[in-house]
C-alpha positions in Angstrom: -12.6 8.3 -7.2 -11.3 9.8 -3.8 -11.8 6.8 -1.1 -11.8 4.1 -3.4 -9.4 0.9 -2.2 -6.6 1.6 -4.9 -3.8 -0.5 -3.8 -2.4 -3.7 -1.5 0.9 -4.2 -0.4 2.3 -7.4 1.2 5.5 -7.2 3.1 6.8 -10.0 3.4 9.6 -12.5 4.6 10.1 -14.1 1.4 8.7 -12.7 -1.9 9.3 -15.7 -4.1 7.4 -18.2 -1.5 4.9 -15.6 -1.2 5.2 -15.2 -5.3 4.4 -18.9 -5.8 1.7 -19.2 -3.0 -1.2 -16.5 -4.1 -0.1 -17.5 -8.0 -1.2 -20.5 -7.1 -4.0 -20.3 -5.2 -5.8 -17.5 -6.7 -3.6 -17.2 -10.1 -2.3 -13.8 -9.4 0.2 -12.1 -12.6 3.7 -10.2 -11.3 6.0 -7.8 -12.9 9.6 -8.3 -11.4 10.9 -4.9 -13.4 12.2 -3.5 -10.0 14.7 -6.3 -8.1 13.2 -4.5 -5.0 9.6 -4.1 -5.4 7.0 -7.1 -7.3 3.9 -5.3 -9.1 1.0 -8.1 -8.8 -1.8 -8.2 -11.5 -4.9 -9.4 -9.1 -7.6 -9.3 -11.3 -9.9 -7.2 -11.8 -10.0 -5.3 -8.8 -6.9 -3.1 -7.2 -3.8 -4.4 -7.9 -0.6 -5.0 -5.8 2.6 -5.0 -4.5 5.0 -7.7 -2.6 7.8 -6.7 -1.0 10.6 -7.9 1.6 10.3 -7.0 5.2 12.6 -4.2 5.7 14.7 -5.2 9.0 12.8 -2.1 10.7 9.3 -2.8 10.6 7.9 -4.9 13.6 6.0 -7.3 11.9 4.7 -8.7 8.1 1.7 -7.0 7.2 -1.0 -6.7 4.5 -1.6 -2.9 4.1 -4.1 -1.7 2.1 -4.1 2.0 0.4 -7.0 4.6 -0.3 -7.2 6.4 -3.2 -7.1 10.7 -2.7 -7.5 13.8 -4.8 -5.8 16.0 -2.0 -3.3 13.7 0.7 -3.1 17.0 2.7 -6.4 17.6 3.4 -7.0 13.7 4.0 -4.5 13.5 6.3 -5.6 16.7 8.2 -9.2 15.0 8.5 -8.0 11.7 9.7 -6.3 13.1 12.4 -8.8 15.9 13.3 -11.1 12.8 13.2 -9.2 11.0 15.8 -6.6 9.1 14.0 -2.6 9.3 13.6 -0.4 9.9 11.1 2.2 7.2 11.7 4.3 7.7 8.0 4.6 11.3 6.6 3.8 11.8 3.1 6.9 10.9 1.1 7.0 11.6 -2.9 7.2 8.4 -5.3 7.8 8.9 -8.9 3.8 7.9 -9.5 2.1 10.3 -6.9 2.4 11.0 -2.8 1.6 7.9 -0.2 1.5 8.3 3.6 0.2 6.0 6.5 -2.5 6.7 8.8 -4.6 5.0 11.8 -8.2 5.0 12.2 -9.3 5.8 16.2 -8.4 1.8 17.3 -5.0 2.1 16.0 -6.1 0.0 12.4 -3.3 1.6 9.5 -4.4 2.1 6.1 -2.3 4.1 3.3 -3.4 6.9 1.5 -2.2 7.6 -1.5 -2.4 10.6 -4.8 -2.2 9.9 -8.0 0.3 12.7 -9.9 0.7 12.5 -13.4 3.9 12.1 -15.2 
């Protein structure tokens, strides 16, 4: 459903610390398939992703991603709304993601499923 929370991502400065830390305290699952990218099993509700700070992000951040029928339109309404578009919509083999703010400068992803 368009809106839903449908993804977190946590980039991080060390994936294996991080890795061992939310297994342990809330017994989180991961799939290390891509050396670049950790797919995290969080129980029932949206799963996840851990990854390594890239050098040219400013900080380590938990981002979290909405779910959209139509990125385009989304993105057109957040900013007509008073928000930014701070990443472009960029292609991944699952869909289109893209980062926004809200008015106050707060990020948040977007993201469409394609099928594939």
């Amino acid at each position: 459903m368009a809106g839903n929370l449908c993804h977190f991502e946590l980039m991080v400065s060390d994936p294996e610390k991080t890795k061992t830390f939310y297994e342990n305290v809330f017994g989180w699952k991961y799939n290390d398939s891509n050396p670049n990218y950790t797919m995290v099993k969080a129980g029932e509700g949206p799963q996840g992703g851990i990854m390594k700070k890239p050098a040219e992000m400013p900080g380590f951040a938990l981002s979290v991603y909405f779910c959209v029928d139509d990125i385009d339109a989304t993105l057109e309404r957040a900013v007509e709304a008073g928000g930014a578009i701070i990443v472009p919509k960029q292609e991944i083999p699952m869909g289109i993601w893209a980062m926004a703010t809200d008015p106050d400068g707060i990020p948040f992803g977007i993201y469409e499923h394609r099928e594939g």
